[in-house]
PyMOL Python script that loads the backbone (N, CA, C, O; Angstrom):
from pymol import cmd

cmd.read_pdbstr("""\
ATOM      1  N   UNK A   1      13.122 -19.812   9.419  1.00  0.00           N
ATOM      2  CA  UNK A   1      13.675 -18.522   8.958  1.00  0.00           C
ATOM      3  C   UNK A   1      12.542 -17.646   8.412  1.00  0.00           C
ATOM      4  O   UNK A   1      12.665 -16.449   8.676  1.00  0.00           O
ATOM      5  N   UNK A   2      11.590 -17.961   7.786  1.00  0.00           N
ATOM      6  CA  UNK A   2      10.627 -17.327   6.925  1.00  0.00           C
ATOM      7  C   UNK A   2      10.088 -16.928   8.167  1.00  0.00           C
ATOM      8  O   UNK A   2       9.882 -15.718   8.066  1.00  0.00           O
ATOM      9  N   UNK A   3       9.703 -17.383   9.456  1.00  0.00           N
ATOM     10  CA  UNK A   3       8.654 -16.863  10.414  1.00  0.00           C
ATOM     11  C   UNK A   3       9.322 -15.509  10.423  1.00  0.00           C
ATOM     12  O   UNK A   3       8.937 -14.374  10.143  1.00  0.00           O
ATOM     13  N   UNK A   4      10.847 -16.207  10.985  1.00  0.00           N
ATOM     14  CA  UNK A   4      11.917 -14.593  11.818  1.00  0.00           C
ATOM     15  C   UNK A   4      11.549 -13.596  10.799  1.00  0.00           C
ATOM     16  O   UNK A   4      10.907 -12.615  11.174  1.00  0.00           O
ATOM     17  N   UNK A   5      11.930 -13.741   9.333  1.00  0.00           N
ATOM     18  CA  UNK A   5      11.628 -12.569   8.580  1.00  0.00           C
ATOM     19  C   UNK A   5      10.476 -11.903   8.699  1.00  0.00           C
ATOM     20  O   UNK A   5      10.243 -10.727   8.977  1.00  0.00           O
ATOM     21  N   UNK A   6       9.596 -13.063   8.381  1.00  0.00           N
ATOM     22  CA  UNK A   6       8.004 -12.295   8.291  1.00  0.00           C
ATOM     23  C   UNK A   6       8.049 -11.181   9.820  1.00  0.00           C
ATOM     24  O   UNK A   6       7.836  -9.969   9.866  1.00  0.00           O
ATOM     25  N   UNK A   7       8.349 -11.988  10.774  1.00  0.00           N
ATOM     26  CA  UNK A   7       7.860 -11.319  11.951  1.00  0.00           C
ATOM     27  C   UNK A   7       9.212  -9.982  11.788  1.00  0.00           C
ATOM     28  O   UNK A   7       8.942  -8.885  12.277  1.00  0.00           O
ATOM     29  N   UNK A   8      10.229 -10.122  11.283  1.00  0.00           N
ATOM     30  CA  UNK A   8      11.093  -8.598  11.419  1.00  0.00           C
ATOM     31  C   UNK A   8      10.349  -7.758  10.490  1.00  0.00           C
ATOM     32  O   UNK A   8      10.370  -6.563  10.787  1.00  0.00           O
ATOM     33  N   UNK A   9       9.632  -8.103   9.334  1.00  0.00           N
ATOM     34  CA  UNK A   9       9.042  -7.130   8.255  1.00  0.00           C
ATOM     35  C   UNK A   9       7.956  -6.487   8.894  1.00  0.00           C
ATOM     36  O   UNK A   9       7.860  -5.259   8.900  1.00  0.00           O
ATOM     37  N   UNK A  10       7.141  -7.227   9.427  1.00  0.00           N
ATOM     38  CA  UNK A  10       6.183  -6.534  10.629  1.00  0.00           C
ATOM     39  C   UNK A  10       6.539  -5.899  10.967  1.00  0.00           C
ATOM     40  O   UNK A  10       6.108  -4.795  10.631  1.00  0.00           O
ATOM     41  N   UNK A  11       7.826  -5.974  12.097  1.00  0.00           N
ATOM     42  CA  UNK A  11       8.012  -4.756  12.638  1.00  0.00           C
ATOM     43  C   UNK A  11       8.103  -3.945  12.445  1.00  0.00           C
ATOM     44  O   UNK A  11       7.412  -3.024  12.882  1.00  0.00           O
ATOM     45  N   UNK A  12       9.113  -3.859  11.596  1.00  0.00           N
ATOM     46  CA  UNK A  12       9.458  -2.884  10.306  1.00  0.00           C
ATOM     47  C   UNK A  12       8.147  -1.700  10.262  1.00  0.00           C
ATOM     48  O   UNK A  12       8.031  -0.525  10.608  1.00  0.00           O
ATOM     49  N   UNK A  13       7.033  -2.998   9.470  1.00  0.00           N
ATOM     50  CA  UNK A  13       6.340  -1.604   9.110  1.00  0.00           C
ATOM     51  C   UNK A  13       5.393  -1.261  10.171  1.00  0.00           C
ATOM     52  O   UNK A  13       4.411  -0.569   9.900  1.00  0.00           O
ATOM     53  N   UNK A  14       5.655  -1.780  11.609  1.00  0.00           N
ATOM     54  CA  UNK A  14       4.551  -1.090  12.108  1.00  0.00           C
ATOM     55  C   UNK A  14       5.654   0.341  12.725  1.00  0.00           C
ATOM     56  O   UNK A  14       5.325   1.408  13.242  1.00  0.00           O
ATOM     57  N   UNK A  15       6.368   0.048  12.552  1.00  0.00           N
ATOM     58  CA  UNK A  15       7.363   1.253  12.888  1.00  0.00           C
ATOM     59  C   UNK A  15       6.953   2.393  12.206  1.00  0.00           C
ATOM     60  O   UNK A  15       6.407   3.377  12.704  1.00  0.00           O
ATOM     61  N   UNK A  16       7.394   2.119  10.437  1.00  0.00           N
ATOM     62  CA  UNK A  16       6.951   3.077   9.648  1.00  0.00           C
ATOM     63  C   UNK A  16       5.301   4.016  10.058  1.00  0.00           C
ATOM     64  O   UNK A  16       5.207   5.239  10.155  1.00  0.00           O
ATOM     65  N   UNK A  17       4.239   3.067  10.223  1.00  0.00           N
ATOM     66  CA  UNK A  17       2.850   3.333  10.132  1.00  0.00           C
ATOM     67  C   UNK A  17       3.451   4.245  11.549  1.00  0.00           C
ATOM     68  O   UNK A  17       3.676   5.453  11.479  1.00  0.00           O
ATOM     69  N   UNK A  18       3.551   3.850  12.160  1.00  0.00           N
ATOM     70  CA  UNK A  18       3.736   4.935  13.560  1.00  0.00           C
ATOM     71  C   UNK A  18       4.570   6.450  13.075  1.00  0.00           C
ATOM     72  O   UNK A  18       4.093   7.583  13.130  1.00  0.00           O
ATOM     73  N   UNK A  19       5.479   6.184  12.760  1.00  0.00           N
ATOM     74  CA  UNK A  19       6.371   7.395  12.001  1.00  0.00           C
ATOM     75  C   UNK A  19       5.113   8.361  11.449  1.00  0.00           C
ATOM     76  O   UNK A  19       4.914   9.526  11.790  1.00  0.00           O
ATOM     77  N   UNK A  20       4.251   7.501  10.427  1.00  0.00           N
ATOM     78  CA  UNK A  20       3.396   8.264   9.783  1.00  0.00           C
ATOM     79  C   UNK A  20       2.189   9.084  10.129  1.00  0.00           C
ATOM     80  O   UNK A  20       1.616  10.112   9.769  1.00  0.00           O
ATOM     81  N   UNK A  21       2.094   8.152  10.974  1.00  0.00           N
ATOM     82  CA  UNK A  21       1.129   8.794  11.906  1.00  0.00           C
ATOM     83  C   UNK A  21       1.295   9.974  13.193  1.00  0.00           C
ATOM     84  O   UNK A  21       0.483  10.498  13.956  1.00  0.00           O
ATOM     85  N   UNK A  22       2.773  10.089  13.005  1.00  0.00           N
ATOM     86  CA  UNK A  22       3.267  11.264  13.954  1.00  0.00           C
ATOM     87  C   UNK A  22       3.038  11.957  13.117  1.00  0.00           C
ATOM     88  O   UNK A  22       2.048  12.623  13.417  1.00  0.00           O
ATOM     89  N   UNK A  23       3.494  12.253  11.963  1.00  0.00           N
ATOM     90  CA  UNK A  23       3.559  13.207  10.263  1.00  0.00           C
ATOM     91  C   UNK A  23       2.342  13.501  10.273  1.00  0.00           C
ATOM     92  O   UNK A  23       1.856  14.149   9.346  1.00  0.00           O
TER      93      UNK A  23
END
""", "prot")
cmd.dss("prot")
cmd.show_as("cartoon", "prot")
cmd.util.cbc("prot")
cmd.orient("prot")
């Protein structure tokens, strides 16, 4: 379970960093 999370929080923020980097 800890991998799945870790690896959904990643995603997460590489999402954000992309968002930000459109901004």
């Amino acid at each position: 379970m800890l991998r799945c999370t870790t690896s959904y929080q990643i995603e997460y923020i590489l999402m954000m960093m992309e968002q930000w980097k459109v901004k």
